[in-house]
C-alpha positions as CSV (number, residue, x, y, z in Angstrom):
1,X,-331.9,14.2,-231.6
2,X,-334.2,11.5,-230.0
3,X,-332.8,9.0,-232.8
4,X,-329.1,9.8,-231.9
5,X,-330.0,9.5,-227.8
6,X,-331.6,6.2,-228.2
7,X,-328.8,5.1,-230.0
8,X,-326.3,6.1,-227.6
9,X,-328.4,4.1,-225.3
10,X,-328.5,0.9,-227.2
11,X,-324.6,1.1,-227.5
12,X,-324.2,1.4,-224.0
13,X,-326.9,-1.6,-223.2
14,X,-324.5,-3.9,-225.6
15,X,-321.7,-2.5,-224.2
16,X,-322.7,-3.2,-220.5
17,X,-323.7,-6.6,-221.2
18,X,-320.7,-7.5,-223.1
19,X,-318.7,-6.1,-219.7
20,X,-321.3,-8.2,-217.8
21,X,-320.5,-11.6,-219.4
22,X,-316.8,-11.2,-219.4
23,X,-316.8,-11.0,-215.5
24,X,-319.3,-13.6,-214.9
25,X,-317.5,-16.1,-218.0
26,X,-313.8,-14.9,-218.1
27,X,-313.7,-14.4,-214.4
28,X,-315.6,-17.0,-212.1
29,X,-314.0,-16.2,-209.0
30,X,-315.9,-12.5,-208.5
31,X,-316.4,-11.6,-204.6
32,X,-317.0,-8.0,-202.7
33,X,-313.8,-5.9,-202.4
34,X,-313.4,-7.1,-198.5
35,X,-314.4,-10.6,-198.6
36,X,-311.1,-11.0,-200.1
37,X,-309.8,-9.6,-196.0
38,X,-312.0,-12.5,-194.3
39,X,-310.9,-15.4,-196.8
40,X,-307.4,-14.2,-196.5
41,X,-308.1,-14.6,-192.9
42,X,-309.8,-17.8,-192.8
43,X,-307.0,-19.4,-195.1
44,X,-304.3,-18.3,-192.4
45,X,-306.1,-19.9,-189.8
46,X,-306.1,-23.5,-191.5
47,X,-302.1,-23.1,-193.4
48,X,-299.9,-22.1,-190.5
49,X,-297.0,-23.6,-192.5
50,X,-294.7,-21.6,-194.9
51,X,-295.2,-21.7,-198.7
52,X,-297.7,-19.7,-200.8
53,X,-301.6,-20.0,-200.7
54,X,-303.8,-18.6,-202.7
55,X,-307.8,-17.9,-203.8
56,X,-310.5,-16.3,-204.2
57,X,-314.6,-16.1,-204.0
58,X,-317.6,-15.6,-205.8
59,X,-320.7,-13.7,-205.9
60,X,-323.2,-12.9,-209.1
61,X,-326.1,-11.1,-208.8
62,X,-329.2,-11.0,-211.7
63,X,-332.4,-10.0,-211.8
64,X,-334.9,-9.6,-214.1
65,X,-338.7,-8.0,-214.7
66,X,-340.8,-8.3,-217.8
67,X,-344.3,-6.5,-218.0
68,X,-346.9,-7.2,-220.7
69,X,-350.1,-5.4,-220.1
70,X,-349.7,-4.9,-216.5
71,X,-352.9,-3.0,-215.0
72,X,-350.6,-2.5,-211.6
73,X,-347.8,-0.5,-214.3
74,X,-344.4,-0.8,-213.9
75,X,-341.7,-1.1,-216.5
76,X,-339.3,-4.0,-218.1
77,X,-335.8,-4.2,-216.6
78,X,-333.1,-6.0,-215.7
79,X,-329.9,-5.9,-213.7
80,X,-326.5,-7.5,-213.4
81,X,-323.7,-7.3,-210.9
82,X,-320.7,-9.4,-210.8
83,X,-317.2,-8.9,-208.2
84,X,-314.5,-10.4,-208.5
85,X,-311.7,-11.2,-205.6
86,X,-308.2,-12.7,-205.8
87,X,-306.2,-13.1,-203.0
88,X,-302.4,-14.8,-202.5
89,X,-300.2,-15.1,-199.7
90,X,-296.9,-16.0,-199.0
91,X,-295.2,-16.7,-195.7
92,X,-291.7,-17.7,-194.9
93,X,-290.1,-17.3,-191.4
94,X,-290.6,-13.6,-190.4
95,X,-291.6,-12.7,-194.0
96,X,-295.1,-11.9,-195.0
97,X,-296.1,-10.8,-198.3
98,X,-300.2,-10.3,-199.2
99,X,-301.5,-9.6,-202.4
100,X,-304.9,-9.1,-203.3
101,X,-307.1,-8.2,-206.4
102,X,-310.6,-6.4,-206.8
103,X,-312.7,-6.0,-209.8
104,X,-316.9,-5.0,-209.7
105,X,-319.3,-3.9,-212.3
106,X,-322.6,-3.7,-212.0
107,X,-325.5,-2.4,-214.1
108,X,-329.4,-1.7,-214.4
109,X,-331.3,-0.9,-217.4
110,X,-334.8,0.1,-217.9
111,X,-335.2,0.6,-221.4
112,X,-338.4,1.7,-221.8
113,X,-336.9,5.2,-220.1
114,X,-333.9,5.9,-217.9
115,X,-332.2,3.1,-220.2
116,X,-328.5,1.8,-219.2
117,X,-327.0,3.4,-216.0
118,X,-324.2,2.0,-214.1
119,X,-324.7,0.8,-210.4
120,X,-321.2,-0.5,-209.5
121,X,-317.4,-0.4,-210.7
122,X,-314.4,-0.8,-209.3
123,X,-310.7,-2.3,-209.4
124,X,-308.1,-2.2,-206.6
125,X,-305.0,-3.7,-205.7
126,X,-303.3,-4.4,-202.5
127,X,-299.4,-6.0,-201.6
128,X,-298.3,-5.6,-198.3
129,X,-294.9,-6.8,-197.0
130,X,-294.2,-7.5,-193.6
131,X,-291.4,-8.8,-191.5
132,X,-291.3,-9.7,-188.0
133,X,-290.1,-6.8,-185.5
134,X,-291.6,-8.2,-182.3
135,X,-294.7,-9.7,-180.5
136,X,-297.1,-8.7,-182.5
137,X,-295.8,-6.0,-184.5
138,X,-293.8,-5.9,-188.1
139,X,-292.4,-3.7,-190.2
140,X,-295.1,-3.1,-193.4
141,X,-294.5,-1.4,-196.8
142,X,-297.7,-1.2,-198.3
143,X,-299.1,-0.4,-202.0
144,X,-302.4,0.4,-203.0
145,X,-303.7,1.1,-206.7
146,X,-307.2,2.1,-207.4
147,X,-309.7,3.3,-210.2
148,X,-312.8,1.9,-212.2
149,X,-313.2,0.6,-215.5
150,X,-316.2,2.8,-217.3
151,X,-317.4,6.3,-217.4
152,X,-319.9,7.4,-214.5
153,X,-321.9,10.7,-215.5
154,X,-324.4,12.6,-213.2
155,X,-327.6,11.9,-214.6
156,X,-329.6,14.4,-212.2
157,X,-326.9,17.4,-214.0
158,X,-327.1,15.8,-217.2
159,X,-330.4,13.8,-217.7
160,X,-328.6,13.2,-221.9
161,X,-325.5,11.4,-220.0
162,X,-323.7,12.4,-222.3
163,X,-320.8,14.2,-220.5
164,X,-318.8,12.1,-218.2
165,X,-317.7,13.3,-214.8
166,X,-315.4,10.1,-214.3
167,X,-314.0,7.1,-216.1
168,X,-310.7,5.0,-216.5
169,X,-308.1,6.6,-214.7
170,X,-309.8,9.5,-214.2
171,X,-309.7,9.1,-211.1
172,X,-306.7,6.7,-210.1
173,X,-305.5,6.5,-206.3
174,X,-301.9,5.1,-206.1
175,X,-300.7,5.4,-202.7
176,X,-297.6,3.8,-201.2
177,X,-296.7,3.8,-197.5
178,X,-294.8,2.5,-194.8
179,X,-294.4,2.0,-191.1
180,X,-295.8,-1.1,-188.4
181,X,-298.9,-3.1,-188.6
182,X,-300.2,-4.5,-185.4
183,X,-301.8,-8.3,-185.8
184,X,-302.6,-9.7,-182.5
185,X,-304.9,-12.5,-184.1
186,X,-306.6,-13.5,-187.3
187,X,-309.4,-11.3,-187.2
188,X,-307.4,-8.2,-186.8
189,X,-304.9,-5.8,-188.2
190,X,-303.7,-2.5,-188.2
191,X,-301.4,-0.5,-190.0
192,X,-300.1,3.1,-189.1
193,X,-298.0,4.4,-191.5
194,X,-296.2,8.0,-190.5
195,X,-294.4,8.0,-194.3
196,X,-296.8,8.0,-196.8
197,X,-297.4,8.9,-200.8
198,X,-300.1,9.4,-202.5
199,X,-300.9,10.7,-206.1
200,X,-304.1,11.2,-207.4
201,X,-304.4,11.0,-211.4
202,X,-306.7,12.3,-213.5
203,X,-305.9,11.3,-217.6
204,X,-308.6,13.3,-219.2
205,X,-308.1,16.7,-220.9
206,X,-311.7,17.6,-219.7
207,X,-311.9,17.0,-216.2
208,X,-308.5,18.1,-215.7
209,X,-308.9,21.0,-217.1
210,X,-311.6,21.8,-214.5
211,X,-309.7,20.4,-211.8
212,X,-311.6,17.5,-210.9
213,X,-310.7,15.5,-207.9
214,X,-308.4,17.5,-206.2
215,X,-305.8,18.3,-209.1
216,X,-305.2,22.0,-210.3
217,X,-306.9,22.9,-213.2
218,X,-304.8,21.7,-216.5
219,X,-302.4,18.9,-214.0
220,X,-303.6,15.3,-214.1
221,X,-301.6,14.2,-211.4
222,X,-301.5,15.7,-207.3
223,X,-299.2,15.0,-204.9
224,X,-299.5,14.4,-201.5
225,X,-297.8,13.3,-198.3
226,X,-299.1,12.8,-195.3
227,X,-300.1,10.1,-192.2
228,X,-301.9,6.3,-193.2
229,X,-304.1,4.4,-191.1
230,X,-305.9,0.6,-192.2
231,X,-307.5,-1.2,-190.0
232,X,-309.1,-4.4,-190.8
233,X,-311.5,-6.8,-189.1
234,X,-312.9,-10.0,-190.1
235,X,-314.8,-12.9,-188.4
236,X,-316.5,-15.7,-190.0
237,X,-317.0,-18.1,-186.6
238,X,-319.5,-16.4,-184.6
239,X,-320.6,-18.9,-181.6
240,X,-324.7,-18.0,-181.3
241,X,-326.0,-20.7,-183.6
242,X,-328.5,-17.9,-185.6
243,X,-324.9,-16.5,-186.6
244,X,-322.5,-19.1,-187.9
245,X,-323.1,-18.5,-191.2
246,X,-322.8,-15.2,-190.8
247,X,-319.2,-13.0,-192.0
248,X,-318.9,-9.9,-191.3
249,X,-315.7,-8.1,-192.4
250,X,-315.2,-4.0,-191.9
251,X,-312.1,-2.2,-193.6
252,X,-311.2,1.6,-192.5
253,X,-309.0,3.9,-194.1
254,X,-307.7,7.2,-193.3
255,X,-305.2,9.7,-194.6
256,X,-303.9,13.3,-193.7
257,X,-302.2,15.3,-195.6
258,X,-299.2,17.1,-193.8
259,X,-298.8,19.3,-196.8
260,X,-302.2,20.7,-197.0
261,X,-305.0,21.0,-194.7
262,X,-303.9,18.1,-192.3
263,X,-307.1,18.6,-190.1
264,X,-309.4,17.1,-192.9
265,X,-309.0,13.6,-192.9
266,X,-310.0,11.5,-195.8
267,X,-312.0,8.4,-194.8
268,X,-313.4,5.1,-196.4
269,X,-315.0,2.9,-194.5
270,X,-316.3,-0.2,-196.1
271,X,-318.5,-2.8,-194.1
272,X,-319.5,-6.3,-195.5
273,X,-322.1,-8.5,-194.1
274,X,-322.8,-12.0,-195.7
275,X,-325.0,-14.7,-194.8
276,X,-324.0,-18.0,-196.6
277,X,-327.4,-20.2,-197.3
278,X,-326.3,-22.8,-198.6
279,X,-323.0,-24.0,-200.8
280,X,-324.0,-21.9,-203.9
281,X,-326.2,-19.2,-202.5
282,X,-325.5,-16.3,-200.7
283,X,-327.2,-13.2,-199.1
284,X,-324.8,-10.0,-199.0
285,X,-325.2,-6.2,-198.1
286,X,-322.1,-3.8,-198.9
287,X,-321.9,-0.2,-197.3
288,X,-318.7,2.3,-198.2
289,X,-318.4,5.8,-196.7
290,X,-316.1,8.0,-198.2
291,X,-315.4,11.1,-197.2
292,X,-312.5,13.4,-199.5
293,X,-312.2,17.1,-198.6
294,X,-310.7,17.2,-201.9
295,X,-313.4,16.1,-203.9
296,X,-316.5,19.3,-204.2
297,X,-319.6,18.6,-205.2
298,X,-321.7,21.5,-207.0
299,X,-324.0,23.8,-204.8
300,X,-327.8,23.1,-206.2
301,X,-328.4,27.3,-204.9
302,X,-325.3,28.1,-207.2
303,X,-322.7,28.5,-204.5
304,X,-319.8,27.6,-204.2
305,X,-318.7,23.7,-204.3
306,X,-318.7,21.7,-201.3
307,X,-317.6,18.5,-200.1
308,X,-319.6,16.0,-199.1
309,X,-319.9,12.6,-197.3
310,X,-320.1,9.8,-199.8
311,X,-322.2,6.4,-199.3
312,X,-323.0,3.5,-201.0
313,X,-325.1,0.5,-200.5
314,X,-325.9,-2.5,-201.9
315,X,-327.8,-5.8,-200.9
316,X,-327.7,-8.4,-203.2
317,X,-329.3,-12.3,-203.0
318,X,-327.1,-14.5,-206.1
319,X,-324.3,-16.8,-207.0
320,X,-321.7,-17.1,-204.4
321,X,-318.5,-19.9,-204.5
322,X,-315.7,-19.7,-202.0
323,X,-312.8,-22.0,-203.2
């Protein structure tokens, strides 16, 4: 049994590394999920003229630690994490059409006995459509499309890892709404959305079957309909001179469902604060709250499931190129 666990283990190292080098090599334009809000920003501010503009930024994080007869103890590891952030705009009279692309994976491994376990992972797309109504305002269609790319387990229920409690569409958000965003100037916007969609997927036969996320046990797909908020802010030209290099960029989301307990309100709140060094270096920290009433969590007394607040951090010092 220890043979076949340690092999498990050495197939996920290889396969985390393999992920690893594809978004550092095949994508070199990697960036946290909101920095893609304050470059989309800050390339408004210098292109006021119609046409398409488009791009993205960097940030790769590695570390490593190697022991060899180390009184003090410890043990050898090594981490990766890699994000990747497209953005493209197009504006034409009182047309405006943004588009943006997400992608994260991170990883730490300490072989010598927790092995491979997955820090980060994420993918999400964004297009919003606007056109002019007045002042400040415009009518917005918005879509959104988010899920992750490998399996997560809970190692504290399941020290083995070896059944997953997510993976690839399992779960996927795809949420579609419309109603009037609010812009007054490039560091903020606002969209309320009275009409919108959202379905929540869940492909696998196992965690469907135990209706994970929200879905009835046996569906992989839930419906809902409900009220959309997004707010966005983003500032990169703070005047003190101990905070020019500073960007900090904070994206809100909230949903009700109309259909089915309307008081709970879903929330993710992401925050991004990143100090720029120099050209190529960067210092970033990362928080996202989430909050689903949807989504239970099990009751370590053996009660029932309860949902939670979710949060996430992550500080990272690594490779960082804005183009």
């Amino acid at each position: 049994m220890n043979v076949k666990i340690k092999t498990i283990e050495i197939m996920k190292s290889k396969k985390a590394i393999l992920l690893g080098l594809i978004l550092v090599l095949a994508f070199p334009i990697a960036a946290q999920i909101t920095s893609t809000d304050a470059q989309l920003r800050s390339q408004e501010s210098k292109a006021a003229e119609d046409g398409w503009h488009a791009g993205g930024v960097t940030t790769v994080n590695f570390s490593q630690l190697y022991l060899s007869n180390w009184a003090a103890g410890g043990e050898n590891s090594y981490s990766l994490n890699g994000l990747v952030s497209l953005f493209a705009s197009y504006k034409k009279n009182s047309l405006t059409w943004d588009n943006t692309l997400d992608m994260g994976y991170g990883f730490v491994n300490q072989y010598q006995s927790q092995g491979y376990r997955k820090t980060d992972d994420k993918f999400e797309f964004n297009s919003k459509v606007g056109y002019k109504a007045f002042s400040d305002f415009y009518y917005s269609g918005l879509l959104n499309f988010k899920t992750q790319f490998d399996k997560g387990y809970d190692y504290k229920a399941d020290p083995e890892a070896l059944n997953p409690i997510s993976k690839f569409l399992a779960p996927a958000y795809l949420t579609a709404a419309l109603g009037l965003s609010y812009q007054p100037n490039r560091y903020f916007s606002a969209l309320i959305a009275p009409v919108t969609g959202r379905m929540t997927i869940v492909n696998d036969e196992n965690l469907s079957s135990i209706g994970a996320f929200g879905v009835d046990p046996g569906s992989k797909t839930r419906m809902e309909f409900g009220g959309y908020i997004r707010t966005i802010y983003s500032k990169n030209d703070f005047k003190p001179e101990f905070l020019k290099n500073v960007t900090l960029t904070s994206k809100l989301d909230l949903f009700s469902n109309y259909l089915d307990n309307p008081q709970y309100i879903d929330v993710n709140w992401e925050v991004l604060i990143s100090l720029k060094v120099n050209r190529f270096l960067s210092v970033n920290l990362n928080t996202n709250l989430v909050y689903d009433y949807d989504v239970k969590f099990a009751d370590p007394d053996g009660g029932e499931p309860k949902d939670k607040v979710q949060f996430k951090e992550l500080l990272g010092v690594g490779f960082s190129l804005n183009f």
